[in-house]
N, C-alpha and C positions, 0 to 999 in steps of 0.2 A: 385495412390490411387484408388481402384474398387469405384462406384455406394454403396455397404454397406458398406463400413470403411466409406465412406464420410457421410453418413447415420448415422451409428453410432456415429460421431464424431460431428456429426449439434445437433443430439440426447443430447447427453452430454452436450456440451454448452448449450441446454435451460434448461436442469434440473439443471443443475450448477447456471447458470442465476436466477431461480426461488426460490434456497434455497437462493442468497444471497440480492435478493431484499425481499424476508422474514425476513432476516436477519438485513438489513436495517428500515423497515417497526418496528418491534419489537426491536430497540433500541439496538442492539448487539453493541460491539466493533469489536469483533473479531469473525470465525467461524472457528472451527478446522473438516476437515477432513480426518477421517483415516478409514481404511479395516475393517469390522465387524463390526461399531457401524453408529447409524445414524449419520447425521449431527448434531456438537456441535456447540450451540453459549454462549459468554460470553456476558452476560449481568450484569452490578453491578458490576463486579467484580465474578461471579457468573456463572460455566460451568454448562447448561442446554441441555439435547437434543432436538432437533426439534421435536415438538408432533405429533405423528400420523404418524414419517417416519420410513422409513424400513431402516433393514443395508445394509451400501454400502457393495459392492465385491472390491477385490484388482482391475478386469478389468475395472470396473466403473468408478473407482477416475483415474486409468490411461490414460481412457479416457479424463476424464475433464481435468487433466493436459495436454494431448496433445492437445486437443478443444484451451487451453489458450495460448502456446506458438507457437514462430516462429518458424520455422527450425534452426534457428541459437543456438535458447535459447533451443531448446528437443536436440542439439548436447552439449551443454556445460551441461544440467541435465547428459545424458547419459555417460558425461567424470566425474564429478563430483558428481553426486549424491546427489545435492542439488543448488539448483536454488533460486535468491530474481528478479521477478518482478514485473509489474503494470500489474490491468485487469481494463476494467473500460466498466459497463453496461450502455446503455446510459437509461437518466431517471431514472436511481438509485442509481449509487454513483460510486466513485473511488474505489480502492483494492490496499494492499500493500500485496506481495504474496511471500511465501515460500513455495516452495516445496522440500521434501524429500524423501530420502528412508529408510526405517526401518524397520530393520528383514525383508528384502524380498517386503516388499511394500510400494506404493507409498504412502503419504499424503501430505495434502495439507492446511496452516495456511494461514487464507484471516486475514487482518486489515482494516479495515473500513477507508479510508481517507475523512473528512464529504467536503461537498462544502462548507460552509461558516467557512470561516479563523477567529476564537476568536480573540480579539482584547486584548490586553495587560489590560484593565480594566477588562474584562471580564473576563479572567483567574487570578485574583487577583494579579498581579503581581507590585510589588514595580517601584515606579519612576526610580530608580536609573536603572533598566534596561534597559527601555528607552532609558538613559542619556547612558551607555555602548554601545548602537548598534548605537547611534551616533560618536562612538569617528572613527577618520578615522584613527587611526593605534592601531593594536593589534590584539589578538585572542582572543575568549570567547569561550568556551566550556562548551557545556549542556551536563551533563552528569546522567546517572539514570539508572532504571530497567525498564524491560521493563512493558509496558503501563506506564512509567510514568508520561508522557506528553511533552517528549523531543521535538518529530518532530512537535507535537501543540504549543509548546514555541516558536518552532524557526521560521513557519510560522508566526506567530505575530509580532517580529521581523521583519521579512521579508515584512509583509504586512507594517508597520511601514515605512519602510525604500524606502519600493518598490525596484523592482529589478533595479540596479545602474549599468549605463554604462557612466564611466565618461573619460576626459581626466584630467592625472595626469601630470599639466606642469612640476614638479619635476625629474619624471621618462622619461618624454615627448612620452608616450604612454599611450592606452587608458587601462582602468582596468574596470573587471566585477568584480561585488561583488555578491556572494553569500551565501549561503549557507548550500547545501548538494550534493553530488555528483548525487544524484536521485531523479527526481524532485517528490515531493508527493503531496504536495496541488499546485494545480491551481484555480488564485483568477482571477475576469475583471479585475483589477488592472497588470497585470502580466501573462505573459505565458510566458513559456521556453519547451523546447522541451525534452521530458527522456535521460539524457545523458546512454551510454550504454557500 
């Protein structure tokens, strides 16, 4: 990589950096970016564009997508044409990140993952949930649209539960309990490493 791609690509990541700790700061959920319009964010429920920003270029946002991924991950975009991972700024927040192609260009859909894990009261959620993510056999599945508060149910859950490395005298091996293949909230309680 020359002295200007590297340049250009340090470049990208801070502007990138800068819409989504704006993004953070101004209550967003989510920030949509695509070729020709500025940065969008959803606030409320509610696509807004960033005040005062200019349109991105298709070479802009493909920069930022490459700023964000590994070599591993711009080989499996460039097979597939659509990518889900984490970006995470420090001092600003986590990111659940999809990137696509569309007609020709690249965009890029961030989700805000917040640092503090809702608690099962907090999201109004009934006892008897609770009482479910205790039981030690079975499946529960959260299922919804999206933003609908699936992966914030299941951290709550999770935070509840804490993450669980037990031995099962039954099975006479040791069992992890989890649950999501990708890890999105990290609480002090828990850390697990992005399975990939």
């Amino acid at each position: 990589m020359s002295s200007k791609e590297k340049g250009a690509k340090q470049k990208a990541k801070r502007d990138l950096d800068k819409v989504l700790k704006v993004a953070v700061k101004g209550g967003a959920s989510d920030i949509h970016i695509k070729a020709g319009l500025p940065p969008i964010f959803r606030v409320d429920g509610a696509l807004m564009p960033l005040r005062d920003a200019r349109r991105l270029s298709p070479e802009e946002i493909g920069q930022m997508a490459a700023a964000i991924m590994t070599k591993y991950q711009r080989e499996q975009f460039e097979r597939d044409l659509d990518l889900d991972l984490s970006y995470g700024v420090p001092g600003v927040g986590r990111f659940r990140v999809n990137v696509f192609q569309q007609r020709g260009s690249i965009g890029l859909v961030f989700r805000i993952i917040p640092f503090k894990v809702a608690g099962m009261e907090e999201l109004l959620l009934p006892e008897v949930i609770a009482e479910l993510a205790e039981e030690r056999r079975g499946l529960i599945l959260v299922t919804g649209a999206t933003g609908s508060g699936k992966s914030r149910r299941s951290a709550a859950n999770a935070a509840l539960l804490g993450y669980r490395h037990y031995y099962d005298w039954d099975k006479k091996k040791w069992i992890d309990s989890g649950f999501e293949t990708k890890v999105q909230y990290i609480t002090t309680e828990m850390t697990v490493d992005e399975i990939q």
